[in-house]
C-alpha positions as CSV (number, residue, x, y, z in Angstrom):
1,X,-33.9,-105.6,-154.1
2,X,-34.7,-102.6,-152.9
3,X,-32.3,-99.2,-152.2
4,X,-31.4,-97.4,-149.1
5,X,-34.2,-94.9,-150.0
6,X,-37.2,-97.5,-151.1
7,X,-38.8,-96.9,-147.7
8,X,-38.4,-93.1,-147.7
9,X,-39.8,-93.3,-151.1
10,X,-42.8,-95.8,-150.1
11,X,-43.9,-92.8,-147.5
12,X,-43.0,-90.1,-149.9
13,X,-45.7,-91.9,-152.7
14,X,-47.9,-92.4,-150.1
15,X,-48.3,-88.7,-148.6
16,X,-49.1,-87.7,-152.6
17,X,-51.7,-90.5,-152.6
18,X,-53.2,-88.8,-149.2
19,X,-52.9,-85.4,-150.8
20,X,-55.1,-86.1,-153.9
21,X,-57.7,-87.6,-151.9
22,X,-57.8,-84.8,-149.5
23,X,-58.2,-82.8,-152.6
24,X,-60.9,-85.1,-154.0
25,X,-62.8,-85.5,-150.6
26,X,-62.7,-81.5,-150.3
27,X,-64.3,-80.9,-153.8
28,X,-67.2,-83.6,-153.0
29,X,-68.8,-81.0,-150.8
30,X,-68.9,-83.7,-148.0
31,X,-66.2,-81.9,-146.0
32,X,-68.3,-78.3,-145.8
33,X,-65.0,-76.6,-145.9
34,X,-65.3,-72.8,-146.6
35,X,-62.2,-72.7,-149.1
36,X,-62.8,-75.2,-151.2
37,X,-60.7,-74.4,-154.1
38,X,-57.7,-73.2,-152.4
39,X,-57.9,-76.5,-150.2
40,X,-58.2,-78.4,-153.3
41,X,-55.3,-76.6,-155.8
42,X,-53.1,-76.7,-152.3
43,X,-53.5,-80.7,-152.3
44,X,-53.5,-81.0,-155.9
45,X,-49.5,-79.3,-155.8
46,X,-48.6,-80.7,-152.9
47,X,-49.4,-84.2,-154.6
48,X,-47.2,-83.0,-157.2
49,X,-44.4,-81.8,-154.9
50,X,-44.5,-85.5,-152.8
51,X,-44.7,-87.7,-156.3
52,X,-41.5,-85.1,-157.7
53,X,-39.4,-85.9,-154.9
54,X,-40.5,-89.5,-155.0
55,X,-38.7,-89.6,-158.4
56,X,-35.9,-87.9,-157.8
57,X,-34.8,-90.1,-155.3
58,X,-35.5,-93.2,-157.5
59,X,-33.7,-91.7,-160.7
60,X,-30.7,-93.0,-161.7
61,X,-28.9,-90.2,-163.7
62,X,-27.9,-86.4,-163.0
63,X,-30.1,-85.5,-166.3
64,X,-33.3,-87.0,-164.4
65,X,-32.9,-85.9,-160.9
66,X,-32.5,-82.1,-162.8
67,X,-36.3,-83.2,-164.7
68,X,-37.9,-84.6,-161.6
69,X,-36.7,-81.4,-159.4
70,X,-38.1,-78.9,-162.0
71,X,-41.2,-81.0,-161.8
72,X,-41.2,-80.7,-158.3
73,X,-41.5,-76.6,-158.1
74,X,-44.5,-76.9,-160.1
75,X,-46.2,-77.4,-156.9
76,X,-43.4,-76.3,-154.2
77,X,-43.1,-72.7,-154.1
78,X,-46.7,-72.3,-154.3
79,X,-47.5,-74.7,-151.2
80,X,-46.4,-71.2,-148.0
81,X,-49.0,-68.8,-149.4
82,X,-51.9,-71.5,-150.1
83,X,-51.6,-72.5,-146.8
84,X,-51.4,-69.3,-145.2
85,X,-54.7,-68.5,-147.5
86,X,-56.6,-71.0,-145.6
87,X,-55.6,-70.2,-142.6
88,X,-56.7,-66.7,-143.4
89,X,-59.3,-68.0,-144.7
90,X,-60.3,-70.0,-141.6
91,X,-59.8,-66.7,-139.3
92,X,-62.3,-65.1,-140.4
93,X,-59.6,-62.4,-142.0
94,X,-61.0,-62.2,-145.7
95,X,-61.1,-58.7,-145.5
96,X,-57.4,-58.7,-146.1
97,X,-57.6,-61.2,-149.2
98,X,-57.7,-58.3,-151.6
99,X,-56.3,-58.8,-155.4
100,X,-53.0,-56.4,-155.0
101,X,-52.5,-58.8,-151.7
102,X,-53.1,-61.9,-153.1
103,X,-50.9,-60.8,-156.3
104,X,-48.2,-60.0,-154.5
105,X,-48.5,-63.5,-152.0
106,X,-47.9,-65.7,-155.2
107,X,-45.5,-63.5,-157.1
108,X,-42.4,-64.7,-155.9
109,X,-43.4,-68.2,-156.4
110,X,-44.6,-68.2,-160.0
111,X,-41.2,-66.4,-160.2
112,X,-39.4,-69.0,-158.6
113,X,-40.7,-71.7,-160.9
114,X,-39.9,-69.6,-163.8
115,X,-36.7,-69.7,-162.8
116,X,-36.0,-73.2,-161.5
117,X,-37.6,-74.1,-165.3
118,X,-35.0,-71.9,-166.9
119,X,-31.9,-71.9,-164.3
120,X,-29.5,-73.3,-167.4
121,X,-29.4,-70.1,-168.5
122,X,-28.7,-67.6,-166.1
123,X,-28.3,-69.9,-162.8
124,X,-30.2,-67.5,-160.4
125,X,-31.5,-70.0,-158.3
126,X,-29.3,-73.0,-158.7
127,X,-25.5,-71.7,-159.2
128,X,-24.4,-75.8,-159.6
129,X,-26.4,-78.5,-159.3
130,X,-24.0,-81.9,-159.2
131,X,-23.9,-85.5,-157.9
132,X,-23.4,-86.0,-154.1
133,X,-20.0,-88.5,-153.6
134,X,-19.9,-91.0,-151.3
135,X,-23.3,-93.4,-150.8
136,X,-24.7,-96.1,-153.4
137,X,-27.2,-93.9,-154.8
138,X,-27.4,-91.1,-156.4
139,X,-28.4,-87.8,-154.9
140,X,-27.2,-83.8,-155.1
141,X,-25.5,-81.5,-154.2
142,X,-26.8,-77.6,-155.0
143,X,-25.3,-74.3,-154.6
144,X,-27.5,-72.1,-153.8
145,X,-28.0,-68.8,-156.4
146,X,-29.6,-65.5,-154.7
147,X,-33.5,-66.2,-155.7
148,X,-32.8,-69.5,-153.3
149,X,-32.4,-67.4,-150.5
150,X,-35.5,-65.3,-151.4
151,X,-37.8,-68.1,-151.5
152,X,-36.0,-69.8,-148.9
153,X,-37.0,-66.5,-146.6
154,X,-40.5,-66.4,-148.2
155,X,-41.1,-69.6,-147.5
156,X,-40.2,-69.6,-144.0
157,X,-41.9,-66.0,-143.6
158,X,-45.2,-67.8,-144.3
159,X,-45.1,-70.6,-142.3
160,X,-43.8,-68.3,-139.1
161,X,-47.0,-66.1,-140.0
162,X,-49.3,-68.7,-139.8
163,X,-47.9,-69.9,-136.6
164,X,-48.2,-66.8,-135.4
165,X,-52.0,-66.2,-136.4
166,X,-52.9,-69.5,-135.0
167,X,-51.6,-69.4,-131.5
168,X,-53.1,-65.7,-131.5
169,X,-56.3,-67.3,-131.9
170,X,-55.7,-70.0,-129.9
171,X,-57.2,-67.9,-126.8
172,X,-60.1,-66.8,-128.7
173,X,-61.2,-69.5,-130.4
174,X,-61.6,-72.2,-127.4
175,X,-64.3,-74.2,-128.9
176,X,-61.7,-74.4,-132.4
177,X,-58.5,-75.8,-130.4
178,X,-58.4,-79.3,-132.0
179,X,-58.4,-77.6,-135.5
180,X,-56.0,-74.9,-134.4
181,X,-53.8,-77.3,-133.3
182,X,-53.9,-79.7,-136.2
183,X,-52.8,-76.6,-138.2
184,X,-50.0,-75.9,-136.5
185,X,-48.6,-79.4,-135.9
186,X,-49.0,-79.3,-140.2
187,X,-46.6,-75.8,-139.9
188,X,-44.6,-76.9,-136.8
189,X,-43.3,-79.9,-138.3
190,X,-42.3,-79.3,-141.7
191,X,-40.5,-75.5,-140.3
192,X,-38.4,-78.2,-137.8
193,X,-37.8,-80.3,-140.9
194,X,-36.6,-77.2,-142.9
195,X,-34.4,-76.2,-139.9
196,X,-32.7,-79.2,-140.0
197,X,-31.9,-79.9,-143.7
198,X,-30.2,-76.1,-143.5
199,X,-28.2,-76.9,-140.8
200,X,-26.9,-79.9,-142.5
201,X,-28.2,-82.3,-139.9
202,X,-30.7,-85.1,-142.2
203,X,-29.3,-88.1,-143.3
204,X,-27.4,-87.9,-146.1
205,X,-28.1,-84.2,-146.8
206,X,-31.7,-85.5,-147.7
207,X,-34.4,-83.3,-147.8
208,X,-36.8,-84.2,-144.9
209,X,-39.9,-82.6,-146.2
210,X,-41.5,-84.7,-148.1
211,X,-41.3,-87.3,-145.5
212,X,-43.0,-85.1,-142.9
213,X,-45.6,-84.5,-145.4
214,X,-46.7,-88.2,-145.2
215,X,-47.4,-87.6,-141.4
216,X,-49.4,-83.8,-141.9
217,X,-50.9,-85.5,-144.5
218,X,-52.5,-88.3,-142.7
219,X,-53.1,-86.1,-140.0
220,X,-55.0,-83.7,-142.1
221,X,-57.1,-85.8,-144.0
222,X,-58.2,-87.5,-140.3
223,X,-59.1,-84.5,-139.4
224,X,-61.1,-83.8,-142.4
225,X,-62.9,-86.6,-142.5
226,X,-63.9,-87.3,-138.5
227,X,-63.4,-84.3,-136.6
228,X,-64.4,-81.2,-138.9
229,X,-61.4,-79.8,-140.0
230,X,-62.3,-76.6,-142.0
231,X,-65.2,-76.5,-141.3
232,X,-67.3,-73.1,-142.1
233,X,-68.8,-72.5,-138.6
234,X,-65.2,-70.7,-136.9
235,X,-65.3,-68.7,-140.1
236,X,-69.3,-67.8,-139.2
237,X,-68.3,-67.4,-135.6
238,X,-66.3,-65.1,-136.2
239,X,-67.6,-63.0,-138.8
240,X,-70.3,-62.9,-137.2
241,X,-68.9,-62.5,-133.6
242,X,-66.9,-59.4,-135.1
243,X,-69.8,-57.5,-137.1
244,X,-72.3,-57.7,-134.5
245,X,-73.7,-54.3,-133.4
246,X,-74.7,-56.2,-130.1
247,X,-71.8,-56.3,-127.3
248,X,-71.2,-59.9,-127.0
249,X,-69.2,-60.8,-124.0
250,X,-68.2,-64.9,-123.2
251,X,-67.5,-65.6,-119.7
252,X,-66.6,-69.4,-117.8
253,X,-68.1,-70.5,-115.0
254,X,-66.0,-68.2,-112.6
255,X,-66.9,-65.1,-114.6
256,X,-63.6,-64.8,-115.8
257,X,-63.5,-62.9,-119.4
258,X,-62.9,-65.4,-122.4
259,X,-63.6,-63.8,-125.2
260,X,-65.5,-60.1,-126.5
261,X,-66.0,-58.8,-130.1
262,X,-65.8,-54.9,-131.0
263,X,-68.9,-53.6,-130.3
264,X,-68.4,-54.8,-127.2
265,X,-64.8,-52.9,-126.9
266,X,-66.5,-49.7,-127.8
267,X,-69.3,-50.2,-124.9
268,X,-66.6,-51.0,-122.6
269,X,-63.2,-49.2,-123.7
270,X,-61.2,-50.5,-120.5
271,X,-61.6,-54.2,-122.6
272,X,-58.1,-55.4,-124.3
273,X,-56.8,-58.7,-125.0
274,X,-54.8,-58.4,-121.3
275,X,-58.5,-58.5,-119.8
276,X,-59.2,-61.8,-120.8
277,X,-59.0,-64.4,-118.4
278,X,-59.5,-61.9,-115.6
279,X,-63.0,-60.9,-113.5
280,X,-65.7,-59.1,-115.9
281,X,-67.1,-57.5,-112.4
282,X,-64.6,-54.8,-111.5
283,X,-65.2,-53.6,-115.6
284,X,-68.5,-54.3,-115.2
285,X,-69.0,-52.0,-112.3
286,X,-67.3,-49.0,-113.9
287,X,-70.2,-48.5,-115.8
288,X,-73.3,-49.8,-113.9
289,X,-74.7,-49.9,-110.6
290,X,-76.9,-52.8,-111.8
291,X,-75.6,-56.9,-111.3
292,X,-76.4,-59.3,-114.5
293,X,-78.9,-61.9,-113.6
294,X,-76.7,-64.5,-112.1
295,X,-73.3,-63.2,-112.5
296,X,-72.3,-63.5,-108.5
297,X,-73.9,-66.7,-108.0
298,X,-71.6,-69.4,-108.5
299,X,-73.9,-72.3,-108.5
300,X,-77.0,-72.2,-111.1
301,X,-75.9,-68.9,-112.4
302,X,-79.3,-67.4,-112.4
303,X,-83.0,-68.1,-112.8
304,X,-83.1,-70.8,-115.7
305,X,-80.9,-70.8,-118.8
306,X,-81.3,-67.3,-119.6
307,X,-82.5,-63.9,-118.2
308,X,-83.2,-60.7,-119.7
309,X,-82.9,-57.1,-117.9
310,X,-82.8,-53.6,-119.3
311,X,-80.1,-51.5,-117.5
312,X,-78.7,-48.0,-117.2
313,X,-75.2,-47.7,-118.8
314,X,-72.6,-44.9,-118.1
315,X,-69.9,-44.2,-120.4
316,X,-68.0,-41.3,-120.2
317,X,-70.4,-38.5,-119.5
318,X,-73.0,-39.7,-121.7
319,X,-76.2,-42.4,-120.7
320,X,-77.6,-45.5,-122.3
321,X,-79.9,-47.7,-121.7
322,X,-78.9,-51.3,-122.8
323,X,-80.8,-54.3,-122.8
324,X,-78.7,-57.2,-121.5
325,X,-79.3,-60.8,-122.6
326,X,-77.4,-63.6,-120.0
327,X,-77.6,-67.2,-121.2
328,X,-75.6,-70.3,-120.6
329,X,-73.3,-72.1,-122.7
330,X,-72.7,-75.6,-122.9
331,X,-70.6,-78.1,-124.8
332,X,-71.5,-80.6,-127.1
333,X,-71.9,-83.3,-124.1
334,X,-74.3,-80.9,-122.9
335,X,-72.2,-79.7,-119.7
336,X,-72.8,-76.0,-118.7
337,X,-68.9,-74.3,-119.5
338,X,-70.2,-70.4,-119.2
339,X,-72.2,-68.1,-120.0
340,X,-72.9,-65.5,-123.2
341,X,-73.8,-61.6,-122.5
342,X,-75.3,-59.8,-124.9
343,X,-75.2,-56.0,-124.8
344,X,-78.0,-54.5,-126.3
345,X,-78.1,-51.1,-127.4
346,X,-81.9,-50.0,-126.6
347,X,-81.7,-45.8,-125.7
348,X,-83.5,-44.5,-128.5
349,X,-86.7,-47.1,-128.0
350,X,-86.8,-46.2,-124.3
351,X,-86.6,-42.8,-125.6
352,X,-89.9,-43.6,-127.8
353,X,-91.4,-45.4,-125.1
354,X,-91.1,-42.9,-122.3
355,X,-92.1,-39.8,-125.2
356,X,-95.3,-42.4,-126.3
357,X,-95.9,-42.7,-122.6
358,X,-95.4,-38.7,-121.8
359,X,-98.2,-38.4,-124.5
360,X,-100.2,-40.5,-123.1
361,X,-100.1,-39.8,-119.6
362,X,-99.1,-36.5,-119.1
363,X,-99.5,-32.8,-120.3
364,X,-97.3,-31.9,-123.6
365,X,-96.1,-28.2,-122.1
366,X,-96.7,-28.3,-118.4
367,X,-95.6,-32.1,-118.1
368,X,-99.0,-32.5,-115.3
369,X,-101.0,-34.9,-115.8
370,X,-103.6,-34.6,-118.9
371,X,-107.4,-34.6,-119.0
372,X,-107.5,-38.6,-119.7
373,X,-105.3,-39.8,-117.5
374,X,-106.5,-37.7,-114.3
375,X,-109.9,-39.0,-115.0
376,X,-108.7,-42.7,-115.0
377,X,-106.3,-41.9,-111.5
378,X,-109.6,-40.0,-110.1
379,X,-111.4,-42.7,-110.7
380,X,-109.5,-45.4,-108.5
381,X,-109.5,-42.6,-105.6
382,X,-112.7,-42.4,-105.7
383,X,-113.7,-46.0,-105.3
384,X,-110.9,-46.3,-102.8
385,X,-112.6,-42.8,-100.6
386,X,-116.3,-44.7,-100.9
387,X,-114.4,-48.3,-99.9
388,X,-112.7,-46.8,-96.9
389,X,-115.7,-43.5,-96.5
390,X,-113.2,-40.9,-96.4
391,X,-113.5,-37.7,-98.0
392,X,-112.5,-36.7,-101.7
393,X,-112.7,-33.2,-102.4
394,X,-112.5,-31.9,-106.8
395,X,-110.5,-28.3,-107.3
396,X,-111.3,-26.5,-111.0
397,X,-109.4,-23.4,-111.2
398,X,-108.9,-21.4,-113.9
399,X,-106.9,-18.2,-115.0
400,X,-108.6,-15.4,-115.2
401,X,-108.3,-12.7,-118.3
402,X,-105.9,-15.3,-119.9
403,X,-106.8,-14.0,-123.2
404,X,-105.3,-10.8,-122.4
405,X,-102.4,-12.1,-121.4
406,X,-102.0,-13.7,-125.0
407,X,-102.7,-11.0,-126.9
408,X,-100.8,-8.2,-124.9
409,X,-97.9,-10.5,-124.3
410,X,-97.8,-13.5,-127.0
411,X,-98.6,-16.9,-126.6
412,X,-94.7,-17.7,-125.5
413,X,-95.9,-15.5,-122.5
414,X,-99.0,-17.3,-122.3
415,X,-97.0,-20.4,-122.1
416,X,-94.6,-19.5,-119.8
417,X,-97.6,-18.1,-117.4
418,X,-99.3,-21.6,-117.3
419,X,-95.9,-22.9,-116.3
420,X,-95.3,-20.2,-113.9
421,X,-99.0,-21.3,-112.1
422,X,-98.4,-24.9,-112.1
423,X,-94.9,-24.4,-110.4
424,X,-96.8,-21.8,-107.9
425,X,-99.4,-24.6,-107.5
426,X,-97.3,-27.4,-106.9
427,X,-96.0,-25.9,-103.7
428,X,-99.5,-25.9,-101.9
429,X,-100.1,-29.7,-102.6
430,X,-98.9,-33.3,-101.1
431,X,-97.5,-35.8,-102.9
432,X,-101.2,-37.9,-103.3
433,X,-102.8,-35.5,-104.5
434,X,-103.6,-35.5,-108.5
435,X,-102.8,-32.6,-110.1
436,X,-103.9,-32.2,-114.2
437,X,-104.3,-29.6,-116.7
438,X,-107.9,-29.9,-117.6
439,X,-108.5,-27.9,-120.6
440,X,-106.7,-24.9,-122.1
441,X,-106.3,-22.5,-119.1
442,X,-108.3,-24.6,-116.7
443,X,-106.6,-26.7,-113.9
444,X,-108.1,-29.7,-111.6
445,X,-106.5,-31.1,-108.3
446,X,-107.9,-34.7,-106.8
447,X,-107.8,-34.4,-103.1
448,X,-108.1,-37.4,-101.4
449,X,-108.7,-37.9,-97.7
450,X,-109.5,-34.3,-97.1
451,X,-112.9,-32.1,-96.7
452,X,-114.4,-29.2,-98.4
453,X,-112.9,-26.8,-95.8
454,X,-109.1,-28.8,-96.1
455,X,-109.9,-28.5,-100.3
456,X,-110.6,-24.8,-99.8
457,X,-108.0,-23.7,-97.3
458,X,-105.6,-25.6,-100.3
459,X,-106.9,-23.3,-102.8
460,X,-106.4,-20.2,-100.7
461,X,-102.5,-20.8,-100.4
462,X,-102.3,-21.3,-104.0
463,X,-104.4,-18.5,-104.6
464,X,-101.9,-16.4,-101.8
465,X,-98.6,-17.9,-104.0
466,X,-99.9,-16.2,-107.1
467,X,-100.8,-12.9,-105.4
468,X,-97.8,-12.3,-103.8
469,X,-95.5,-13.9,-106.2
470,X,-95.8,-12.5,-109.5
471,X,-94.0,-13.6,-113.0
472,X,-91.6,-11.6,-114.6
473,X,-91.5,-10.2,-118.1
474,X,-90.0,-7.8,-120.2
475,X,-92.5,-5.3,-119.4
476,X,-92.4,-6.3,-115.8
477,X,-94.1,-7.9,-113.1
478,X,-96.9,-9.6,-114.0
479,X,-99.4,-10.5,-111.2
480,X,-101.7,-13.3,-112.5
481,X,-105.2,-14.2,-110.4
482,X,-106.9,-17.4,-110.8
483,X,-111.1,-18.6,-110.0
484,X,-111.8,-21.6,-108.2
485,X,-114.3,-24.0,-107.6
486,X,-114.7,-27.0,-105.0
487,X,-116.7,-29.7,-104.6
488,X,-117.1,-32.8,-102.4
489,X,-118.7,-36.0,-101.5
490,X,-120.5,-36.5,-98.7
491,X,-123.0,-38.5,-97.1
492,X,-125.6,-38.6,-99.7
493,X,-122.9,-40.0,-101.5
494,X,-121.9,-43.1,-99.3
495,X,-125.7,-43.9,-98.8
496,X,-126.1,-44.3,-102.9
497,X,-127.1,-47.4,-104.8
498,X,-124.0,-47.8,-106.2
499,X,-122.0,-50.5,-105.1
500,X,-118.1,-50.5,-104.1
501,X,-117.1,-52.7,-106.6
502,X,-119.1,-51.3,-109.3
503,X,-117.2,-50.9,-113.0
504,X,-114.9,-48.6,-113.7
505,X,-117.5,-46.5,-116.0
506,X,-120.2,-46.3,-113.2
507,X,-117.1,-44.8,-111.4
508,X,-116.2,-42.3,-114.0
509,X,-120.1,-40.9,-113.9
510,X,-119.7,-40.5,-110.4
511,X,-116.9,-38.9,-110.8
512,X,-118.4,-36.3,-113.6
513,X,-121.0,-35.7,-111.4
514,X,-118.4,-34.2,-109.1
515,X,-117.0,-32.3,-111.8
516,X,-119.6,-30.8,-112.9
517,X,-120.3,-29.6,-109.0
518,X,-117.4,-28.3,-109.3
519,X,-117.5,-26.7,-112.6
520,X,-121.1,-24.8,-111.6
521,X,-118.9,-23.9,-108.1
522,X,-116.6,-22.3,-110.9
523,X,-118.7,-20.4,-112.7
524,X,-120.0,-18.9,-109.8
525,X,-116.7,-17.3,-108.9
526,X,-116.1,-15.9,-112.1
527,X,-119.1,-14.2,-112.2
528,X,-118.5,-13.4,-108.3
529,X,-115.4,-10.9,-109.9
530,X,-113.0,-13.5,-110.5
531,X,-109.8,-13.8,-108.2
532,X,-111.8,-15.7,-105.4
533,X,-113.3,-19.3,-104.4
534,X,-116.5,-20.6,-104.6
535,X,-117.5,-24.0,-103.0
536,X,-120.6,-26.3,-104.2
537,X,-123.4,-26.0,-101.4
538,X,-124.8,-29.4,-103.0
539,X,-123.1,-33.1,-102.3
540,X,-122.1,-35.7,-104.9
């Protein structure tokens, strides 16, 4: 026949046997937990803790129960801190797990079994351990000593940590709930349990934990087993969600914030943990003039299932330009749930790619248009004057007596007198027209649409900005003269063999034909006395 406790001890028995194979299941590798060993020495003592208790119930002498409860703190004390490893562990917060940390989370338990294993000869932890009076089998009563109440507090300081940690993620870690709440139930339970035997309020004065362990137990190793307790991919997530140097925002399908990692935070300092669960928008906005593909449409969200834009980015008083990466998220049924924003960080290659295209399009120190890419414009206008037969008029100027101003003033002053023309210049000509810097002091202007007399009144007013405006220097005012030369296609030209869609190289000899005109138109005014215009009296 069985005593009042053979059930209790049947449930006890069984949450040890649960415990061992959690441990066993773990160290197979078939559970891809991330913390292996701590998961398995945590079962391994709380098997030990279940199967002690188990005993002490079913011995039948004061001399046992005193064996069976020092057996018991073999595993016990250490059971808080292993548990709040994992669930470190799980969080992603490694970083913390440093040796003088983890020293000082096990301390006070090897303490504690040191003394439980020697309390007969200073009673620090038991002051009196004697038989409890009054029921048909036997069971204790203890007086607590004063290292009790320190690993009472200890205990009960890590299992209140861990709850904490967990609902703090609880918000963060959506897609991890199930797990997160498995844990908790396992720290809920047992911290109600310890409440309880206290407060004097268990049967008999029993102790109700081991009990409870048969239901964490099962519940753990279900979860283990079926639904992925453990498994490595939160601790991934978020490692890898918090390293990122990518902004990595996660919104639901009303574009309410869920979740953001750090780099993130720094792009957007107005982001805190009080900003999730409201509208990204009105953050959004502080920063940008620019929407994200599909953020204010409700239905479809955009496109396809993701879309790429590069954006301008305003923080503070500085300016980025961040490439930003929208795509959906779904669950594991499929369903669409929200959508992921990356934040890409992408200033300094727009920097390279507008400084690669400055070299290739434009002048290094007057920031016109360079020899190579004015021939490649001219050469559209050109096709475009023949196609529509409109006039095209070619402009070479060139400084005269630049040399001198080199050697009397330095090349900085030489420098700063190109710029000083091509500002002087730019004020005499329309938007279309094609202004370049054509060799070293040399200068050609494109005009489209107008005729050698328009191209020629357009050199006089630059020719009139330069006389009357002179550039200042140290030395003073110095007035700077340039020679030009203008030609222009006419009829001859529209009556050619070549045809309106011929290839871009038939174009560009055309169009050297014209320069050339031009050139000869050039030379004529320098050796005219400089400081005057010459046009070509033959056609293209």
């Amino acid at each position: 026949m069985g005593t009042p406790y053979s059930a209790m001890i049947t449930l006890i028995v069984t949450a040890g046997v649960l415990n061992i194979i959690m441990g066993l299941y773990a160290l197979s590798g078939r559970s891809k937990l991330a913390m292996v060993k701590p998961f398995f020495v945590f079962s391994m003592l709380a098997s030990i803790y279940t199967f002690g208790a188990a005993l002490e119930l079913s011995s039948n002498s004061l001399h046992e129960i005193q064996f069976w409860i020092k057996f018991e703190y073999l595993g016990m004390p250490f059971l808080p801190p292993l548990n709040l490893l994992i669930i470190l562990s799980y969080l992603g917060m490694e970083r913390y797990l440093r040796r003088p940390l983890l020293i000082g989370m096990f301390a006070i338990p090897v303490v504690t079994m040191l003394l439980v294993m020697t309390n007969e000869m200073h009673h620090l932890y038991y002051r009196d351990i004697g038989l409890h009076s009054g029921i048909s089998s036997l069971k204790v009563d203890v007086v607590a000593g004063p290292w009790y109440i320190i690993q009472g507090a200890y205990t009960f300081a890590c299992m209140i940590g861990g709850v904490i940690l967990l609902l703090r993620s609880w918000h963060k870690m959506p897609s991890y709930r199930f797990q997160l709440n498995t844990m908790l139930i396992g720290l809920v339970l047992p911290l109600i349990g310890d409440f309880l035997y206290l407060g004097g309020l268990t049967p008999d004065g029993m102790d109700p934990i081991p009990v409870i362990m048969t239901l964490t137990s099962a519940l753990y190793l279900w979860a283990l087993t079926s639904k992925g307790l453990f498994y490595v991919a939160p601790i991934a997530r978020d490692n890898l969600f918090s390293s990122m140097r990518e902004g990595v925002l996660v919104l639901d399908l009303d574009n309410r914030l869920v979740d953001f990692n750090p780099a993130a935070a720094v792009m957007m300092p107005e982001l805190s943990p009080s900003a999730i669960g409201g509208p990204l928008l009105e953050l959004w906005y502080l920063h940008t003039t620019e929407p994200i593909f599909g953020m204010e449409q409700r239905e479809g969200w955009g496109a396809g299932e993701s879309d790429i834009q590069e954006i301008r980015w305003q923080l503070r008083d500085q300016s980025f330009n961040y490439q930003i990466r929208s795509s959906v998220v779904r669950n594991q049924g499929g369903r669409e749930v929200g959508r992921l924003i990356v934040l890409i960080d992408v200033t300094e290659r727009t920097r390279l790619q507008e400084e690669l295209r400055q070299g290739a399009y434009y002048d290094g120190l007057t920031r016109i248009y360079n020899r190579a890419h004015f021939m490649k414009l001219s050469c559209t206008l050109l096709s475009q004057a023949v196609r529509s037969r409109e006039p095209m008029a070619i402009l070479l100027f060139d400084i005269d007596h630049f040399k001198r101003i080199n050697d009397v003033y330095g090349h900085d002053m030489g420098d700063q007198a190109l710029l000083h023309i091509v500002e002087l210049s730019r004020q005499s000509l329309r938007s279309e027209d094609l202004f370049a810097r054509y060799g070293g002091e040399e200068f050609v202007i494109a005009i489209p649409g107008r005729t050698t007399t328009e191209a020629e009144a357009a050199a006089q007013r630059i020719r009139a900005e330069l006389r009357t405006q002179p550039m200042a220097t140290p030395q003073g005012p110095l007035f700077i003269t340039a020679s030009f030369g203008i030609a222009s296609i006419g009829a001859s030209f529209y009556n050619s063999t070549i045809e309106v869609d011929a290839e871009e190289v038939k174009w560009d000899a055309e169009l050297k034909r014209l320069l050339k005109l031009a050139d000869r138109a050039l030379y004529e005014a320098k050796h005219s006395g400089r400081n005057t215009i010459r046009v070509s009296d033959e056609e293209c």
